[in-house]
C-alpha positions in Angstrom: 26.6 40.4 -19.6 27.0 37.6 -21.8 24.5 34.2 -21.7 24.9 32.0 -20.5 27.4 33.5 -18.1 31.0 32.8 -18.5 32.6 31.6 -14.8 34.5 35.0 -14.7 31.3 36.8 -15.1 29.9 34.5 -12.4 32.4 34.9 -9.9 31.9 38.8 -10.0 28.4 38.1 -9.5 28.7 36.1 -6.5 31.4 38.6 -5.3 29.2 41.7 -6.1 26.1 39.9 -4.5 28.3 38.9 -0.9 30.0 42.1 -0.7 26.2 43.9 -0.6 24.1 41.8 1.3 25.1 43.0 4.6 27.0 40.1 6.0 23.7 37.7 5.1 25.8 35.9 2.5 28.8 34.7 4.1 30.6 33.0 0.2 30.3 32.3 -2.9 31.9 29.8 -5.9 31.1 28.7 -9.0 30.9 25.0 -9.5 30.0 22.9 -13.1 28.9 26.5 -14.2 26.5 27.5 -11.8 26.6 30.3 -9.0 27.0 29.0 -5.4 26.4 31.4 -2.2 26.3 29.9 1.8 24.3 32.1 3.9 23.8 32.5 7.4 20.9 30.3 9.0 19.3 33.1 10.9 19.2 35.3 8.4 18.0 33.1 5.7 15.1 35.5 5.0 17.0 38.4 4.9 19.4 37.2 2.4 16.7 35.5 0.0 14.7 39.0 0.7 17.8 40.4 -0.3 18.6 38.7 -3.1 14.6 38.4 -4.6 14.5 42.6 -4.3 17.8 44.0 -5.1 19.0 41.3 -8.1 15.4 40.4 -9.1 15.9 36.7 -8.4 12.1 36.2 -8.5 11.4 33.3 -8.1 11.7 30.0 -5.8 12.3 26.8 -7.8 13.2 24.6 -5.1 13.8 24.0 -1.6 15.2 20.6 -0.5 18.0 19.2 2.0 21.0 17.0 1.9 22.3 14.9 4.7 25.8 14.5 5.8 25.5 12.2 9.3 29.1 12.4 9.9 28.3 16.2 10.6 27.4 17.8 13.7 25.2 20.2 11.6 24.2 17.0 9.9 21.8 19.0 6.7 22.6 21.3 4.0 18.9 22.9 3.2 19.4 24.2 -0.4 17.3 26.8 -2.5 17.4 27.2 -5.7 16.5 31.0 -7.4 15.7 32.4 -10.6 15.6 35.6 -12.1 13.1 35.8 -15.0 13.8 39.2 -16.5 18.1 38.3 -16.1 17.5 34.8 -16.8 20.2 34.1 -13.9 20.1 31.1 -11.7 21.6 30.8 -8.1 21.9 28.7 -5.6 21.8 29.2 -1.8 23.2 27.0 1.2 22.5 27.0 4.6 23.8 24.6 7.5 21.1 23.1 9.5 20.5 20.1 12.9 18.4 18.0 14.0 17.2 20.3 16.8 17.2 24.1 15.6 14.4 24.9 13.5 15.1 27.1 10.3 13.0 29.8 9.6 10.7 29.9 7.0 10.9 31.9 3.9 7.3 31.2 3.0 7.0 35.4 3.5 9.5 36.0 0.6 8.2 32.9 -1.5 4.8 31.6 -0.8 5.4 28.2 -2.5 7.8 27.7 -0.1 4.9 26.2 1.9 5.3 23.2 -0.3 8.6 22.7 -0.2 9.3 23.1 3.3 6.7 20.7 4.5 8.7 18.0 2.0 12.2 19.0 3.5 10.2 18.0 7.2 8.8 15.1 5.6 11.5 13.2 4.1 14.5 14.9 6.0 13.1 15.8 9.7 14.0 19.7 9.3 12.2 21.8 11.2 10.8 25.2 10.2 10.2 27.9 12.5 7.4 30.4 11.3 5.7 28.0 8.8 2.2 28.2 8.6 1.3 24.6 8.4 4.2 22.1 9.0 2.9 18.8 8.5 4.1 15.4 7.0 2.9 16.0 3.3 4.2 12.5 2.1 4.5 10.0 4.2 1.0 8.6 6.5 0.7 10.8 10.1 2.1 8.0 11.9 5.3 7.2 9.9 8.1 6.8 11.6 11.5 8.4 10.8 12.4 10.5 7.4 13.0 8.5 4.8 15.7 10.4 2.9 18.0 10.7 5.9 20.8 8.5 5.2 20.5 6.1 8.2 17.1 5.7 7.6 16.8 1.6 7.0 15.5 0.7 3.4 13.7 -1.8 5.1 11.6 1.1 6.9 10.7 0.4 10.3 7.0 -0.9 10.1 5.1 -2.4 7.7 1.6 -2.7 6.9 -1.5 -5.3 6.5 -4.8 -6.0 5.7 -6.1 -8.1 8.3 -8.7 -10.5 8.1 -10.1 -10.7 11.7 -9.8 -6.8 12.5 -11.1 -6.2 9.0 -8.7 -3.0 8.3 -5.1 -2.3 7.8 -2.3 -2.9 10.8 0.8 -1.6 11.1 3.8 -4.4 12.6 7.2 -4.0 13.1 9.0 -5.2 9.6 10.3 -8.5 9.5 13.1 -10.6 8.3 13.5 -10.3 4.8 14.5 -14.0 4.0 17.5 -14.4 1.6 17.6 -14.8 -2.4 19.8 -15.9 -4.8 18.8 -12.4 -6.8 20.0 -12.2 -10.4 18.3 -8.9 -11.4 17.8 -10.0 -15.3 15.7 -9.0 -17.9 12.8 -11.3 -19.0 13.6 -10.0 -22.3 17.3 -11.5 -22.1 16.1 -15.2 -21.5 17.7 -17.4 -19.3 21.5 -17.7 -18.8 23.2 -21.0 -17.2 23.6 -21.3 -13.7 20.8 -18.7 -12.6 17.2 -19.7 -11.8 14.6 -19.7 -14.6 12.4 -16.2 -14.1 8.8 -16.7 -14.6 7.6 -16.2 -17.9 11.0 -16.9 -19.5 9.2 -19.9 -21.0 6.9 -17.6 -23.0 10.0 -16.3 -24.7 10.3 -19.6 -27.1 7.4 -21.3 -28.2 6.9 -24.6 -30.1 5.0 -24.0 -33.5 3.0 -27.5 -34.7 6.3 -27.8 -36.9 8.8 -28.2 -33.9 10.2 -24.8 -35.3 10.8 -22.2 -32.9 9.1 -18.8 -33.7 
């Protein structure tokens, strides 16, 4: 095969790779020039087992999630493959809940220890058969997952020092009060009709002269 690989050449891959795997890998489509399969969720580690032993895909680069709320299987959990000695790239998709845990694939790819612990982290999926699934991110008693997309940008706590406890508190957030915002540069100076920025002064000074430098 040529490289990189032409989207014909791709196609057959992904073709070739579905046809074998033994109903693990349920499609596959080339998108923006890169290889695409779905797999089945319970048989996530057969088909990356598949896929790492029979087409040398060696190697886990990442493992994240996205989230579609309007979904009943609200998250795509994604991993991304690469096969040193072909120097072929693939992607594989699952469909995932809230409430089913995924199984891990820290067997087939250790560092998948990492990555899984961030896709609980930020996106609340659960991993069945990880050694260690803890919040690796956020503090033990955050609340919510931060990535999801109806997770508030406010958060839902915030946090203190307080002077008659003498340590940090956590407190609900409060009421971000209202700001005429207008997001410019110091460097740009002040324009007419927005409020002065500090330090705009700075940005023309009076020599003994009365020139401006």
């Amino acid at each position: 095969m040529s490289w990189p690989l032409t989207s014909a050449e791709l196609e057959a891959l992904g073709q070739t790779l579905v046809a074998n795997s033994a109903g693990a890998l349920t499609s596959a489509s080339v998108a923006f020039g890169e290889l695409n399969l779905t797999a089945q969720e319970p048989r996530i580690v057969e088909a990356l087992t598949y896929l790492r032993d029979s087409h040398a895909f060696q190697q886990l680069i990442d493992l994240t999630a996205v989230d579609y709320p309007e979904r009943t299987r609200r998250f795509d959990v994604v991993y991304h493959l690469l096969s040193l000695t072909k120097n072929q790239r693939v992607r594989v998709k699952i469909e995932a809940d809230e409430e089913t845990a995924v199984p891990s694939v820290t067997g087939v790819y250790p560092c998948a220890d990492w990555y899984e612990r961030e896709a609980f982290d930020m996106y609340g999926v659960f991993f069945s058969g990880h050694p260690d699934l803890r919040r690796i991110l956020t503090d033990y008693g955050f609340h919510g997952h931060p990535l999801r997309k109806d997770f508030p940008m406010t958060g839902y706590v915030e946090l203190r020092y307080d002077d008659e406890l003498k340590r940090v508190v956590y407190e609900p957030v409060r009421s971000v009060e209202w700001r005429n915002w207008d997001f410019l540069s110091p460097w740009e100076g002040m324009e007419k009709g927005f409020a002065p920025i500090p330090g705009d002064e700075k940005g023309v000074l009076e020599d003994k002269s009365g020139g401006k430098s």
